[in-house]
C-alpha positions in Angstrom: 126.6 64.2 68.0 128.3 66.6 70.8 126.0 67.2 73.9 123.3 65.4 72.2 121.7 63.2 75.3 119.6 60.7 74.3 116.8 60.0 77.2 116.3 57.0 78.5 113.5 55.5 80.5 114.9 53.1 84.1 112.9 50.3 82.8 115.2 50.5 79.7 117.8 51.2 82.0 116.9 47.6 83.0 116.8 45.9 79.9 120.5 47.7 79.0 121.8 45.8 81.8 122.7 49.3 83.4 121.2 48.3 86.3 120.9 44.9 86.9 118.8 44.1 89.8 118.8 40.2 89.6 122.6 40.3 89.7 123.3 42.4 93.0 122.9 39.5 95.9 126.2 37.4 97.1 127.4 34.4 95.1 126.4 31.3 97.0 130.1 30.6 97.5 132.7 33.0 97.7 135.7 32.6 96.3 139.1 34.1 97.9 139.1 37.6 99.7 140.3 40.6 98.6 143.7 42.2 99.3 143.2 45.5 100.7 145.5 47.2 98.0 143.5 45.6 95.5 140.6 47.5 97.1 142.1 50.8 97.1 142.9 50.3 93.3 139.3 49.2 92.7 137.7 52.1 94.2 140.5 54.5 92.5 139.8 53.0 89.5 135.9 54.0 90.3 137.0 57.4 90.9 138.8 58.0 87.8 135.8 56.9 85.5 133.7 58.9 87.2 135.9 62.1 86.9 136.3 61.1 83.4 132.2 61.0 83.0 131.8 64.4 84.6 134.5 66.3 83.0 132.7 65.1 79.3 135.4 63.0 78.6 134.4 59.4 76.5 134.7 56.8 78.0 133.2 53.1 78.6 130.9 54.3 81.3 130.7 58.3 80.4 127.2 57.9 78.8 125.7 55.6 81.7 126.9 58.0 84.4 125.2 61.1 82.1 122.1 59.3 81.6 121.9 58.4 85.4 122.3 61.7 86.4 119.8 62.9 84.2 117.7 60.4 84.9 117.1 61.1 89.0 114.7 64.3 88.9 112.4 62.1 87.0 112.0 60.0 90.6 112.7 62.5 92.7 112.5 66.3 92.5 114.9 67.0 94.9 117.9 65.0 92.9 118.6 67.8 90.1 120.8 67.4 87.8 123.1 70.1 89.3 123.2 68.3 92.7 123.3 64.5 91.5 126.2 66.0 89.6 128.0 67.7 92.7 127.3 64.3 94.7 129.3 62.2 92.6 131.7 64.6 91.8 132.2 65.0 95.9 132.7 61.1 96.0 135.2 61.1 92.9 137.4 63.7 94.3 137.6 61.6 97.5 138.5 58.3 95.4 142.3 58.5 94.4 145.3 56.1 95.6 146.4 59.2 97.7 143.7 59.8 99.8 142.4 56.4 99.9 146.0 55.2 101.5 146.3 58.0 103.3 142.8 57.1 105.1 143.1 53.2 105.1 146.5 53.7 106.4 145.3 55.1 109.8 143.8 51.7 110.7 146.6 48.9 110.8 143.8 46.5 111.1 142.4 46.4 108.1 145.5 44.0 106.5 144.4 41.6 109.1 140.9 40.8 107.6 140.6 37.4 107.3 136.6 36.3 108.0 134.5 38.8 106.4 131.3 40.2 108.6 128.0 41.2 106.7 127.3 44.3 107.9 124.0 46.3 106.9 123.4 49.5 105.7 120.1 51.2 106.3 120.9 54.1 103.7 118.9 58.1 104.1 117.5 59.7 101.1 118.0 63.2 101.7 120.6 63.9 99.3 122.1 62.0 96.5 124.3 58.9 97.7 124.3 60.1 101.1 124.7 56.7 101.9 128.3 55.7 99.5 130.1 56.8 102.3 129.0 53.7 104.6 129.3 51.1 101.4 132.7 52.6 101.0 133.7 51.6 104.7 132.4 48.4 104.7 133.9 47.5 101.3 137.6 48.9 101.7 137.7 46.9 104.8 137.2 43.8 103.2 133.5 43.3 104.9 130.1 42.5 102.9 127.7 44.9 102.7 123.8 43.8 103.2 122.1 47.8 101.3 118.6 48.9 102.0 118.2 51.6 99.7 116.0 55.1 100.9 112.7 55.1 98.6 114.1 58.3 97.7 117.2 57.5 96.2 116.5 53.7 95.4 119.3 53.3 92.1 121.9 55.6 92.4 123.6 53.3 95.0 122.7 50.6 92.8 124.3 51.7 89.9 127.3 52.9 91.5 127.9 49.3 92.6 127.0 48.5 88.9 130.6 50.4 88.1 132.5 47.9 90.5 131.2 45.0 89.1 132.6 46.1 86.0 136.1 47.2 87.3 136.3 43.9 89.4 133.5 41.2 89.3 134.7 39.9 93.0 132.0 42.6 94.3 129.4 41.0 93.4 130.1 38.6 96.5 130.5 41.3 98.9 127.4 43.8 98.0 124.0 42.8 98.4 120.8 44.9 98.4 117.4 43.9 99.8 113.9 44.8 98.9 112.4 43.9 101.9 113.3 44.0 105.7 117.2 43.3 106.3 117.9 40.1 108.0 120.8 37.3 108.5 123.8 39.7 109.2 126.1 40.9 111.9 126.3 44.2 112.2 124.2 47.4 110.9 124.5 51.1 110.5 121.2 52.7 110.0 120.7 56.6 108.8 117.1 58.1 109.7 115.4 60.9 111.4 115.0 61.2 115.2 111.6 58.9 115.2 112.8 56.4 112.7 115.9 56.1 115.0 114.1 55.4 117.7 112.6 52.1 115.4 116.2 51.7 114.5 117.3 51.5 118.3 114.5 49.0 119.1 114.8 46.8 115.7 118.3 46.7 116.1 119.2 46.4 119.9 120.6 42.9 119.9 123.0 43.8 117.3 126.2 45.5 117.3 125.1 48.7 115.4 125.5 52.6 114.8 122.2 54.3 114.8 122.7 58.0 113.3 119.7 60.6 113.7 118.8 64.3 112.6 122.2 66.4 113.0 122.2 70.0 111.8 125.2 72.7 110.9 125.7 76.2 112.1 127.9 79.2 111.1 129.8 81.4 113.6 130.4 84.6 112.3 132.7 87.2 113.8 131.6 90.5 111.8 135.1 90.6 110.0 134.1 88.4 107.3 135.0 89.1 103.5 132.4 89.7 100.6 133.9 85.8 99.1 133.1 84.0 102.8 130.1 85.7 102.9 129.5 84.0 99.5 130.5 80.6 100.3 128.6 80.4 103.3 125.5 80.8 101.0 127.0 77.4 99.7 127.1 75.8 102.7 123.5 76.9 103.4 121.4 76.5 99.7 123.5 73.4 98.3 121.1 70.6 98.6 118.0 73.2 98.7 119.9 72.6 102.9 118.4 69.2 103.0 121.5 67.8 104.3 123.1 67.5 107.9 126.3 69.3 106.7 124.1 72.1 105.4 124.0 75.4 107.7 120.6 75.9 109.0 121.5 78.4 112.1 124.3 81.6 111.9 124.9 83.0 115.1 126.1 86.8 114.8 127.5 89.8 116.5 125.5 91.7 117.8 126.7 94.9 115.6 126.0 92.7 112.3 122.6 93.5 110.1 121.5 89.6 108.9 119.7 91.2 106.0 123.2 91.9 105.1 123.9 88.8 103.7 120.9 88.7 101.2 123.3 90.6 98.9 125.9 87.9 98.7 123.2 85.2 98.2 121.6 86.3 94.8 122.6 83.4 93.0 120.4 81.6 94.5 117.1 83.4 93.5 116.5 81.1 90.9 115.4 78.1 93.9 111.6 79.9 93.8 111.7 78.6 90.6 111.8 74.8 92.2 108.5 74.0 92.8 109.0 72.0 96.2 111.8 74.7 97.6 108.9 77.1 96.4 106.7 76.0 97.9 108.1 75.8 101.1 109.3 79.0 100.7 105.4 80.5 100.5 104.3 78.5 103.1 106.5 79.4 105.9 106.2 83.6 104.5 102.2 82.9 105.4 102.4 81.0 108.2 105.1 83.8 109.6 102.8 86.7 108.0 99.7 85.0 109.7 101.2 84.6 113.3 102.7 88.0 113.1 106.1 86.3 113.6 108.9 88.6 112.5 111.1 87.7 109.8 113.5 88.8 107.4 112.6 87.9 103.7 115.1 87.9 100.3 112.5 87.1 98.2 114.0 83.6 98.1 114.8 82.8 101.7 113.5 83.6 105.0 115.6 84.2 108.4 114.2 84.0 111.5 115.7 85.0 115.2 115.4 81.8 116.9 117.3 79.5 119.2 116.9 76.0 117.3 119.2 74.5 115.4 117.3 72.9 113.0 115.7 75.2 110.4 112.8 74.4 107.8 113.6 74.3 104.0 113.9 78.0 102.5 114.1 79.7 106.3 117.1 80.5 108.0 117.4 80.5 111.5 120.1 83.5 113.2 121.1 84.4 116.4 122.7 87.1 117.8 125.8 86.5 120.3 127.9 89.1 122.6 131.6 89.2 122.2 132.1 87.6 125.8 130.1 84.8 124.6 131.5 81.4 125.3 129.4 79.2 123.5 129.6 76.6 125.5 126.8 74.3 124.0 129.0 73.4 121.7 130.9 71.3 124.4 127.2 69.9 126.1 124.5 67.6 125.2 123.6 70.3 122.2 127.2 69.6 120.3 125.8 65.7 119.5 123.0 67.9 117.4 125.3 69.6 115.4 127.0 68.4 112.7 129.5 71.0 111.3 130.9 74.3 112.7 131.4 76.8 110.2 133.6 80.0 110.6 137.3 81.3 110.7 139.9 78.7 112.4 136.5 76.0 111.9 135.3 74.3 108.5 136.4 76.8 106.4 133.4 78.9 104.5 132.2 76.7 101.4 133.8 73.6 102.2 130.8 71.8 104.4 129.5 69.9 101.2 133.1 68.7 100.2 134.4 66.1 103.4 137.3 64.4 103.3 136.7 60.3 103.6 138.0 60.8 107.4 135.1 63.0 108.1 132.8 61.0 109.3 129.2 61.7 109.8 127.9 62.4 113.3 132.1 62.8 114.3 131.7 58.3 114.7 134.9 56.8 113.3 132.7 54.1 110.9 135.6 52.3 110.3 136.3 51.6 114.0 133.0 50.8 114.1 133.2 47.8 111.6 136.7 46.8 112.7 135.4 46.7 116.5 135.3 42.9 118.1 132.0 42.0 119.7 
């Protein structure tokens, strides 16, 4: 029946063979390695099924990638529908012969692979697949990939790697995920918070490795802005509930320019109240800022705040006000490692901080270099 879903549990998800856990370590021998445009087709290949899935379209995986989107709210709260759904579709847009050649084809290395590395990724939870990006450059540069999943987001990546095995069984000898502690490989990239990076830095000192930590992003506005960029920033700021590094957390504005302003352009996001965690951080911070007699401005669904940090909570926005002779010249210190995007005119354009291109890497680290570097 159309848009009938029927719901399905992830132990039965199990027994389907829709996620099969006891399949995902390396073959004890590995057979031949893959041909870099074979990769590029493989992962185009996963980007057309998973356009096909989103648009409604039937197809042999359509109903597994509906059912696994539906399926993540259930473990957590933060993985809606709506933004498991923009996660993958941000992926798929990325995976297309185009822009995959495009991107492989500014590394001249990568048709020279002949030994693969097992390098290990330490995935984040904050978001849905915020860690595909790292299995993607590890993958398309014909390396093996040693996954620790987040807690949080334990069988989206897991499921994704599901879909190659069905386009090309080879990847079953280059992906691997571990329950426990990683171990036995020769490179890592771990994504954590500033203290767990700080664990990261000490657990993974003797190897070559890319330790990524908190990063933030932050608007510049100029006054002249449109009633649409106005809009589109609230994208850039509520997508996510702004659990992500490429969410805006801090505007800075003109001087001349009334913050509460922007509440009007925002409205369609009143409904995140209604989300009990975003909720609920949005009540606590309104008491804990009524209670300390700390001014604020309040939409009735967000907070903002003057303040100088970068890093806002959930449901507060943090603003700024700027002369015109300012010369911002953090953004060229020790603060500009903290940020991730800049959004404004003649920056990332308004709306767009969710939507990165597969050269956009995250804390501005070429990964690719990374993985190709000798050591």
């Amino acid at each position: 029946m159309k848009g009938f879903l029927k719901i399905i549990s992830f132990e039965e998800a199990l027994s389907f063979n829709f996620i099969n856990l006891k399949n995902t370590n390396f073959a004890r021998s590995h057979t031949r390695n893959m041909k870099l445009d074979e990769r590029i087709d493989c992962f185009a290949e996963l980007g057309r099924l998973l356009r096909e899935s989103l648009e409604g379209r039937a197809g042999k995986y359509s109903e597994y990638v509906e059912q696994l989107i539906f399926r993540q709210q259930n473990h957590n709260p933060w993985f809606t529908t709506e933004n498991v759904r923009m996660a993958i579709e941000a992926i798929a847009i990325n995976l297309t012969h185009e822009k995959l050649k495009k991107w492989t084809g500014m590394y001249q290395q990568l048709e020279d692979i002949s030994e693969p590395r097992k390098v290990a990724i330490v995935m984040a939870g904050n978001i849905p697949l915020v860690g595909f990006h790292d299995l993607l450059c590890v993958l398309i540069t014909g390396n093996r990939a040693l996954v620790k999943t987040s807690s949080k987001d334990p069988e989206l990546p897991v499921s994704i790697a599901e879909l190659l095995y069905g386009i090309n069984n080879e990847f079953r000898h280059y992906i691997e995920f571990s329950d426990g502690p990683v171990k036995n490989f020769d490179a890592v990239i771990a994504t954590g918070s500033n203290n767990t990076s700080r664990y990261f830095e000490y657990y993974f000192s003797k190897y070559h490795h890319l330790i990524r930590k908190n990063r933030n992003s932050i608007a510049i506005l100029r006054g002249d802005e449109n009633s649409q960029e106005f809009k589109k920033l609230g994208e850039d700021i509520f997508t996510y509930f702004g659990l992500g590094c490429r969410n805006v957390s801090k505007i800075f504005i003109p001087e001349y320019l009334d913050p509460e302003t922007l509440f009007s352009h925002w409205q369609e996001y009143a409904h995140l109240t209604e989300h009990s965690k975003y909720g609920n951080n949005y009540d606590y911070y309104k008491a804990v800022y009524l209670v300390n007699k700390i001014p604020f401005l309040d939409s009735g669904f967000c907070l903002m705040k003057e303040d100088t940090g970068m890093a806002s909570p959930v449901s507060v926005i943090f603003y700024e006000y700027y002369r015109r002779d300012e010369d911002f010249s953090f953004l060229t210190g020790p603060e500009r490692e903290k940020i991730q995007c800049i959004v404004g005119k003649g920056m990332v354009e308004f709306g767009q901080t969710q939507w990165p291109e597969l050269w956009d890497y995250p804390d501005n680290i070429d990964t690719i270099e990374f993985i190709l570097k000798k050591f």
